[in-house]
N, C-alpha and C positions, 0 to 999 in steps of 0.2 A: 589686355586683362580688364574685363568690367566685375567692378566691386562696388556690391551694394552694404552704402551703410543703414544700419539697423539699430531701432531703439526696442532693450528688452528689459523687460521688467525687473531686475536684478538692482540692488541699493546704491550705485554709482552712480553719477551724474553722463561718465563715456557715452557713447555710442560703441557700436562693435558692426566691423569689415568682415564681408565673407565676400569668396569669388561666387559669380553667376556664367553656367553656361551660353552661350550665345543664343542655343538653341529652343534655350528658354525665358522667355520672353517675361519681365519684369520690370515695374514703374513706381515710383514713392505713392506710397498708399495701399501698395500691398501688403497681404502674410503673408509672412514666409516660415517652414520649418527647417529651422538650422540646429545644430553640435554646439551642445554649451557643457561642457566639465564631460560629464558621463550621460548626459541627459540632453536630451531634443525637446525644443522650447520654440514657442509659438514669436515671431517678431515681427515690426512694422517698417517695411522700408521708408526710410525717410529723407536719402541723397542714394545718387549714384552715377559713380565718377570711373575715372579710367585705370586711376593709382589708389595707395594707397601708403601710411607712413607706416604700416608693419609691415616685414619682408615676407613678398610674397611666398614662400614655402612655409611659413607659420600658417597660411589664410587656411580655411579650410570651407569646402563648399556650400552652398545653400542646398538642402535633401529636396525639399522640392516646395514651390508657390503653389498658396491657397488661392482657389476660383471657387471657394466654397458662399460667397458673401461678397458684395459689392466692392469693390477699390474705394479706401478711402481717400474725400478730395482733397484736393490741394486746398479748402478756407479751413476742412476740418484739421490738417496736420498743421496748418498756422496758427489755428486758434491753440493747437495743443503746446506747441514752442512757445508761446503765450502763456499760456499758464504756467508751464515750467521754468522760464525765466522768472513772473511776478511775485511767484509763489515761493521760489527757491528750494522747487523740488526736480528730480530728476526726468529729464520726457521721456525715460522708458518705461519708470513708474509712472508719467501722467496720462501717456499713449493707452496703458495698457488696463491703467484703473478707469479710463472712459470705456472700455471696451465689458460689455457681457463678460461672466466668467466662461462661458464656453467658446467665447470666438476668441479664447487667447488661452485655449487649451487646444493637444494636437487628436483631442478625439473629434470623428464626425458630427458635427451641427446636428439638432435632435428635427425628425418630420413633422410636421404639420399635422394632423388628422385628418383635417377638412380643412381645405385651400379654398378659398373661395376666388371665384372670377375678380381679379386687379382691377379697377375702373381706370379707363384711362385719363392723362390730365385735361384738365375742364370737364371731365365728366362727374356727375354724382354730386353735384356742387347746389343741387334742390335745398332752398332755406326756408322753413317753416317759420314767420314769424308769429310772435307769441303777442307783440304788442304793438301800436305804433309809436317811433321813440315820443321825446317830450322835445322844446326847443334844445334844451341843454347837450341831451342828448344827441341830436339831429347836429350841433354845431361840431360837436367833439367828433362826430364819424365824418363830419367831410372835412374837418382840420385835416385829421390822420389820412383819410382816403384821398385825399390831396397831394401825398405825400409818400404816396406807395413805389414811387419809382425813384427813392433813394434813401438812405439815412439818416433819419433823425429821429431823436427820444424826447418821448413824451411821456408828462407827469400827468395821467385823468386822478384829478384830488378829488373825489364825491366822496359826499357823508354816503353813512349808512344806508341801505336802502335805495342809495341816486338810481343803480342800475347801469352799474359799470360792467355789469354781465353783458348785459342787453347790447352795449358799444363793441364790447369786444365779437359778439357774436358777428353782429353785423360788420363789422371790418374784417371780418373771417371770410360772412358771405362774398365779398368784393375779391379779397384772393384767390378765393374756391373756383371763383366763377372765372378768373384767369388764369386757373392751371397752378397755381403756385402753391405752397405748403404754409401752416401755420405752428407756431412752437406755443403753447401756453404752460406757462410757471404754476404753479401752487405751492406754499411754505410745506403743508403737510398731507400726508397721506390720508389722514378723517377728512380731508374736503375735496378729496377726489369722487368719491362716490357719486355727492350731489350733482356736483360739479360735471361731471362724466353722463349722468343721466339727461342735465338739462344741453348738453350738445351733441348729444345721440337723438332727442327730440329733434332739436332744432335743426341737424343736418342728418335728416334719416338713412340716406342714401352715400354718405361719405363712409370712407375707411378714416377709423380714429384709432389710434396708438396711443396705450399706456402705458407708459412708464414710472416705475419708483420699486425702490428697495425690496419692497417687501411680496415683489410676483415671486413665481419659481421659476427657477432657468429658465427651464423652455417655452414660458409664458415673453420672459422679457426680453429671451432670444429672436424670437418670433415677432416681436413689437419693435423692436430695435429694427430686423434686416428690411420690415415695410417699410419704416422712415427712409432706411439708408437706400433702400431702392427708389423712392418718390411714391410708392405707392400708397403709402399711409396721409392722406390729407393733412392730418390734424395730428400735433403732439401732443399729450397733454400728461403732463407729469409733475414731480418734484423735483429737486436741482439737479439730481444726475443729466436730466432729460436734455439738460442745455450741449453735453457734451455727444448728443448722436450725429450724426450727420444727413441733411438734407440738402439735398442736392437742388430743390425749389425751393428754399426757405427765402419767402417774401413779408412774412409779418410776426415781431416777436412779442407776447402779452406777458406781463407778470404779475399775478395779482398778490395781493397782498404783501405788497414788494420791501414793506417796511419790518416785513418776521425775520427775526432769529434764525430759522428755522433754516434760513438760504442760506446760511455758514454753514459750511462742513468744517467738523472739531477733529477730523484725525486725516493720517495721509496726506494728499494736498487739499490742503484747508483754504478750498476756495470759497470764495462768495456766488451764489448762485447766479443773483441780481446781476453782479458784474462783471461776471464771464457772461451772461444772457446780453449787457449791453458792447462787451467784444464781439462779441458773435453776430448782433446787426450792424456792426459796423463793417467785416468782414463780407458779410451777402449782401449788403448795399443798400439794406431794409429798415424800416422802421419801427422801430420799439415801444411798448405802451407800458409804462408803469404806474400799478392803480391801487388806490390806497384810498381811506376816509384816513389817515392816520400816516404819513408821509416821512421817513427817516430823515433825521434833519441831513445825513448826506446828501438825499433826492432834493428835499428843500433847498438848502445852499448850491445845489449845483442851477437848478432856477432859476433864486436869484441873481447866479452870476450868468445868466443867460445860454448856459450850455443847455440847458433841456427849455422845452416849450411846454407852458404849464394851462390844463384845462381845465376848467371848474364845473361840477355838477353840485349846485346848493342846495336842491332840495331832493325829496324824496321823488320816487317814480310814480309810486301808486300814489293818483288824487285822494285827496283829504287824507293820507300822509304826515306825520308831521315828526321832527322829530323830537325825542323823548325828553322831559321836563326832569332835569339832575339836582336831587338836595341830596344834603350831606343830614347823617342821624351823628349829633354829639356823643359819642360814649364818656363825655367829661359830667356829664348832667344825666345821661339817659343808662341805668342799671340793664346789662347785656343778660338775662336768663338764659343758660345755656347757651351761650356764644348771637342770639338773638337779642335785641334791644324791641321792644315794644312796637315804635313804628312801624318795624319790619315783620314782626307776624302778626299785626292790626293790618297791614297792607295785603300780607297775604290770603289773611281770612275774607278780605272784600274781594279780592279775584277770586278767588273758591266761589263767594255766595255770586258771583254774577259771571262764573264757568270760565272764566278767561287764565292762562297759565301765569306762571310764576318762575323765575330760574332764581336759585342761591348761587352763586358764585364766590367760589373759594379755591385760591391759589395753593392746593395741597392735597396728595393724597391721604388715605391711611385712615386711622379710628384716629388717629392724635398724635402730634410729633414727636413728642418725647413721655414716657412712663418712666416713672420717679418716684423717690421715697422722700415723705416729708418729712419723716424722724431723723436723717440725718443729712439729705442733699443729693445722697446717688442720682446721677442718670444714669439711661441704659446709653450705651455709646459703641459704636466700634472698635472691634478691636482691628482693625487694619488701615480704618479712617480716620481722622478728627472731626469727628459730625456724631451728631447722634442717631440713634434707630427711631424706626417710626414705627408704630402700634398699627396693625394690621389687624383688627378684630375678625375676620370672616374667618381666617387661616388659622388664628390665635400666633403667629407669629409678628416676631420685629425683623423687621428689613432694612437695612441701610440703602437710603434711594442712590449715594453715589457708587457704590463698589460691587453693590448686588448682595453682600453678603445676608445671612438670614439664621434666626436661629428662636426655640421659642419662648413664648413668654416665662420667667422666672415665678415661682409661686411663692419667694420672698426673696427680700433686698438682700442681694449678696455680700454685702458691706457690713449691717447689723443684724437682721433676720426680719427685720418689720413685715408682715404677710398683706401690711395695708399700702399696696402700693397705688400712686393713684397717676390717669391717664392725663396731663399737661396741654392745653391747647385744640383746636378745632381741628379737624380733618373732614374729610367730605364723609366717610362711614359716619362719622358720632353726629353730622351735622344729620343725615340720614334719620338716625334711630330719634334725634330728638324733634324735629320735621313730625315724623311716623306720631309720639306721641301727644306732638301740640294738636292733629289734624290725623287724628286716624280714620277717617272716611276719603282721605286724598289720596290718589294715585301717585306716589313718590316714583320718579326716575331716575336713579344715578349713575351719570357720566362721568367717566375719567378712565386713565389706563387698566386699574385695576378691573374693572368692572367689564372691559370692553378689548381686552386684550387679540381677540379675533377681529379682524375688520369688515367682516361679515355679521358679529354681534356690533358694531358699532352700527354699519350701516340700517340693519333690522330696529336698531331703539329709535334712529333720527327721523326715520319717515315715520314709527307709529307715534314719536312726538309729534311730528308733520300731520299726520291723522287728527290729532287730539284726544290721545287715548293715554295720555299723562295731566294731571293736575299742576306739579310742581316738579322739576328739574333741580337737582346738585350735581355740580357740573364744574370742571376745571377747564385749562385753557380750550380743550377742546371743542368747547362750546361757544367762543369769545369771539368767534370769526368766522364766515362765511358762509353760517343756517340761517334759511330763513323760516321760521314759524308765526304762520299768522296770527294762532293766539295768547302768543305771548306779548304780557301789555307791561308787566314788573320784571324789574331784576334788581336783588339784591345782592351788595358787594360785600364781604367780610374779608377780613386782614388785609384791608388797603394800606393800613399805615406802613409794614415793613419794608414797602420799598421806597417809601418816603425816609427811613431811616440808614440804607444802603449806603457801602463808601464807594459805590459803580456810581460815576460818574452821568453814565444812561440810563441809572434806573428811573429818575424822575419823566423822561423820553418815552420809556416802552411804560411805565406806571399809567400815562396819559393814555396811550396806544389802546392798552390792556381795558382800560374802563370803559374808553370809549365803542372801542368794536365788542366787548360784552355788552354794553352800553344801548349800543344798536340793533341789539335781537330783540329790543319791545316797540308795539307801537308800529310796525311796519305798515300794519293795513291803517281801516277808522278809526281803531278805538285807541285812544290815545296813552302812550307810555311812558314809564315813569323808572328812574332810577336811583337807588337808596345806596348811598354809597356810608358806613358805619365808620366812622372814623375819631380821632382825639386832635386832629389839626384840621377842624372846619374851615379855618380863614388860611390856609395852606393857598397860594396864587396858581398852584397845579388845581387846586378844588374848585378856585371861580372861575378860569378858562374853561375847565368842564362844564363846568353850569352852564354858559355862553356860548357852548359848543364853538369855543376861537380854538381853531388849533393852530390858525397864522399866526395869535399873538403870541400864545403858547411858545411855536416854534421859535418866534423872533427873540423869547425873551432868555430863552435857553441858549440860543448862539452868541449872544451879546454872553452871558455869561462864560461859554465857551471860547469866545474870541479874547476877553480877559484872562480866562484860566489858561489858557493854551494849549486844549482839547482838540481833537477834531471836531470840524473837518479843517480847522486850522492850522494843524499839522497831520502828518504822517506818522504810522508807527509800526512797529515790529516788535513781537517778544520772542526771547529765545530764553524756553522754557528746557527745564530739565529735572529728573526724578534718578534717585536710587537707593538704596537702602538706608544710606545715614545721612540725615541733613547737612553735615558738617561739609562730605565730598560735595555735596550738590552746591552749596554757594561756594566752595572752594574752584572747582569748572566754570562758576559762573563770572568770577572774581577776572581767572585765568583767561576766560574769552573774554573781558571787557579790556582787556591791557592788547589782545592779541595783533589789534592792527591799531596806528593813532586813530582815531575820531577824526576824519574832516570837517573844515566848515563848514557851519550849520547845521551837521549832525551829533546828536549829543545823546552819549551811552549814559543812562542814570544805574545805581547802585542796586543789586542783586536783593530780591526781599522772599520769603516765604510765602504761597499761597494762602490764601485767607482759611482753605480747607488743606491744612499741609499734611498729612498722610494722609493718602486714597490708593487702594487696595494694597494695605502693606510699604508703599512707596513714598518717600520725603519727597517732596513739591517743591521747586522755588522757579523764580521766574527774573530776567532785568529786561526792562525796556528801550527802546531803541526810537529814539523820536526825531522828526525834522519838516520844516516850514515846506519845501522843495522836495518832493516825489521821485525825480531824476537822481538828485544827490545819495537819499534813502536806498533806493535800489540799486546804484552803484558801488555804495559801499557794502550792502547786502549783498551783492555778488561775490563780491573778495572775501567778504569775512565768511559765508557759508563755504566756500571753496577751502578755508582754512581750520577751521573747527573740526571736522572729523578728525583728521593729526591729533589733535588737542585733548578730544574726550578719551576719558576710561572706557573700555570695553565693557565694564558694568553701568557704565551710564547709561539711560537713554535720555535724549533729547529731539528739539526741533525747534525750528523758524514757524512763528503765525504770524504772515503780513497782513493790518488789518484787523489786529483782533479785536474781537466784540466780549470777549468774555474773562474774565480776571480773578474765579475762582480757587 
């Protein structure tokens, strides 16, 4: 009796046994279509053995093996048992959430239109250089190309501008040209485009695969089975991208390796970054993580010598340099309309001598909060604890966490006051007031609202790239990975709030955040400058910027964290949960904290409410789960997730974030 066991996408952590005919011939790494309740479901073979611990008259058969799509390999089903253990989520949910939604449906794989001719490997591996590197550069590609015949991770730390494109390219060309595959990261979807253009130049003749969230099936259906067949040279995606499978995967890049953006916050809430450093340890390949702006994880992992650190100091383009950072006092300097003087005195001299301008502001909307001053109202949620945000184009307020939306009141629903007034800067209001200091400039504004298509995103950033904008407002979108040659300013507004944050990382990505907005002026000759407006001038986050140190920066941040007892000093896990009354929510949480003792060195701290504790209707609370030893955490995280479902209310929901980055 050969019985294959099968991981399916179903909320249990099991596996599930079905018999296989002899006659049909199967391997772990197959689909299979098997009988699940009343319904036929798509599954992944993941063992297959001879018995099995259900009596065999329960089994019931396998309907028939997919040969629709490559056999998945045996590093990608390890990397997947990988994550499902770290994670403490189930491998038939992990198996099945890497997979496209069609290849874990039992409808037929959608066609192609037009198949073009496969190249085969070492073929098509023509590299167009653009430049010749600089020393810095030239040393960091034969470090790594040094090193292409096994694993090891590598930190390329270049400021802005070094030309840690330029390395990865060329460590591309060296795989291409031996038949091998490349996987490259990106935190977000806005920097694919560029990104996807400048190595469709550079390797005109290769097959490049895109991947991220936001293709349509059969866009990403089609980009996934290249990779999974070898045929796709080049990966180049967002974090999903790490979980396809290449069968020559010889070199893995991650840029911007230090973003947020590579946490996934729902499901298995992995880390992109470091499932991408699983994943080269698995192919036996070497991994490039590149940053001007380095997660003090990457950083302490450095200096304890597990990764090998390469430095790019200056910029690529001669006479280059980078940008000259002061801080404007708003304790001395009166802000007009969210502008302090220096700042649109700075911007009227790039006007009069054609050079652009970017405002940078951490915030959608016309203003974050509309309010009445006669008696205090805000407009706030009703299903969140946050407040709505003023949307002028739509005339609506929107809550940015729950979605909800509804329109503007034409008086304070509390006293009637009809004066109500708009609270705080958003990128609309900074818009209209931009427009009226400077109505002969070409104003451009970037952010979600404005660019909600990634084809209007794409369309604004090259005719900013043209020079057919004056001044940019522009939020993170803009902070990382454009290059614009004529932009030589950039000014910061609302840098203090994350100076006043109880995240522990906010002062970390604060740094991050100014410095790679920071780096979009000044690329070419002409030399750039960055105004950052703030009320904590002598803040030691504000003169490391000045100095452009992000070593001392980082050093001086882990000394702090190695007293507080922060990571990367310890380990953590929260298990978070939500349901209608706060009261149940820390009462489950209370109840899982007693549920197993605490071993040594792991210590369960006390259940607290989210800083934003209703979000969409739902009480938030969260307790954390901390420990020095990595080994211990994840052991006891196995036992305790294995026990907790028993425990919750069926109206609860909850989960395990191992790792988490985020504590709203």
């Amino acid at each position: 009796m050969r019985v294959l066991r099968t991981a399916l996408d179903v909320p249990v952590a099991k596996l599930f046994d079905y018999l296989i005919d002899d006659a049909a011939p199967a391997a772990p790494g197959d689909r299979v279509v098997v009988p699940f309740g009343a319904r036929q479901r798509v599954g992944v073979v993941v063992e297959i053995g001879d018995g099995s611990a259900v009596a065999a008259a329960r089994l019931k058969p396998v309907a028939r093996v997919l040969d629709d799509a490559p056999r998945l390999p045996a590093d990608w089903l390890e990397q997947m048992r990988f994550l499902a253990a770290y994670y403490q989520r189930p491998l038939g949910e992990t198996v099945a959430g890497a997979l496209p939604p069609r290849l874990r449906s039992v409808k037929p794989l959608p066609r192609r239109r037009e198949q073009a001719a496969a190249p085969g490997r070492g073929a098509g591996a023509r590299f167009v250089a653009s430049h010749q590197p600089n020393s810095a550069q030239a040393t960091a590609i034969e470090r790594i190309g040094a090193a292409l015949e096994g694993f090891q991770a590598f930190l390329l730390h270049g400021v802005t501008g070094s030309g840690k494109t330029e390395v990865y390219l060329r460590l591309i060309a060296r795989v291409l040209a031996r038949g091998g595959q490349a996987l490259v990261l990106v935190p977000e979807i806005g920097l694919t485009p560029q990104l996807e253009a400048r190595f469709r130049h550079a390797f005109p003749d290769a097959r490049i695969a895109v991947l991220h969230s936001a293709l349509e099936d059969a866009a990403r259906t089609h980009a996934w089975l290249d990779a999974a067949r070898g045929e796709a040279q080049i990966v180049l995606g967002t974090r999903l991208a790490v979980l396809t499978p290449l069968p020559h995967l010889a070199l893995v890049v991650v840029d911007e390796e230090h973003d947020a953006s590579f946490k996934q916050q729902e499901g298995l809430r992995y880390s992109g970054r470091d499932a991408a450093v699983q994943r080269a340890k698995l192919a036996d390949c070497p991994i490039v993580l590149g940053t001007a702006t380095p997660s003090l994880e990457t950083w302490f992992n450095c200096s304890a010598g597990r990764y090998a650190c390469l430095t790019l100091a200056e910029r690529a383009v001669p006479g280059a340099r980078l940008p000259v950072v002061r801080t404007v006092d708003l304790r001395t300097e009166s802000a007009e309309h969210g502008l302090a003087k220096p700042v649109t005195e700075a911007i009227r001299a790039r006007l009069a001598r054609g050079e652009q301008s970017l405002v940078f502001i951490n915030r959608r909307g016309y203003a974050p909060v509309l309010a009445c001053e006669a008696c205090g109202w805000a407009a706030g949620c009703a299903r969140c604890t946050s407040h709505l945000v003023l949307h002028a184009a739509d005339r609506k307020l929107r809550c940015h966490h729950c979605g909800a939306e509804q329109p503007i009141p034409g008086a304070c629903p509390t006293c009637g006051n009809v004066d109500l007034r708009a609270l705080g800067r958003g990128t609309q209001r900074v818009e209209e007031t931009l427009a009226a200091l400077f109505p002969a400039a070409r104003i451009v504004r970037i952010d979600r609202d404005s660019t909600r298509r990634r084809a209007e995103l794409a369309r604004k950033l090259e005719g900013v790239g043209r020079g057919e904008a004056d001044i940019l407002v522009g939020t993170q979108l803009l902070a990382k990975g454009h290059d614009f040659p004529d932009l030589t300013l950039v000014c910061v507004l609302n840098a203090d709030s994350a100076l006043l944050s109880t995240d522990f990382r906010s002062a970390e990505r604060l740094f991050a955040t100014l410095a790679q907005v920071g780096g979009r002026s000044g690329r070419r000759e002409q030399p750039g400058e960055v105004l950052v407006q703030t009320r904590y001038p002598g803040h030691p986050m504000f003169e490391a910027l000045a100095r452009h140190d992000y070593a001392g920066f980082a050093e001086s941040q882990l000394a702090e964290r190695r007293s507080a007892g922060f990571p990367p000093y310890v380990h953590e896990a929260a298990l978070r949960a939500e349901a209608k009354k706060l009261d149940s929510v820390m009462a489950f949480l209370r109840a899982a904290a007693r549920l197993l003792p605490a071993p040594a060195g792991v210590r369960i701290y006390d259940p607290v409410p989210h800083v934003i504790t209703r979000r969409a209707g739902l009480e938030r609370a969260q307790l954390l789960v901390q420990s020095a030893s990595r080994p211990a955490l994840q052991d006891f995280l196995r036992q305790w997730s294995a026990a907790l479902p028993a425990s919750a209310p069926k109206t609860m929901r909850w989960h395990l974030d191992v790792d988490p980055i985020e504590f709203d």
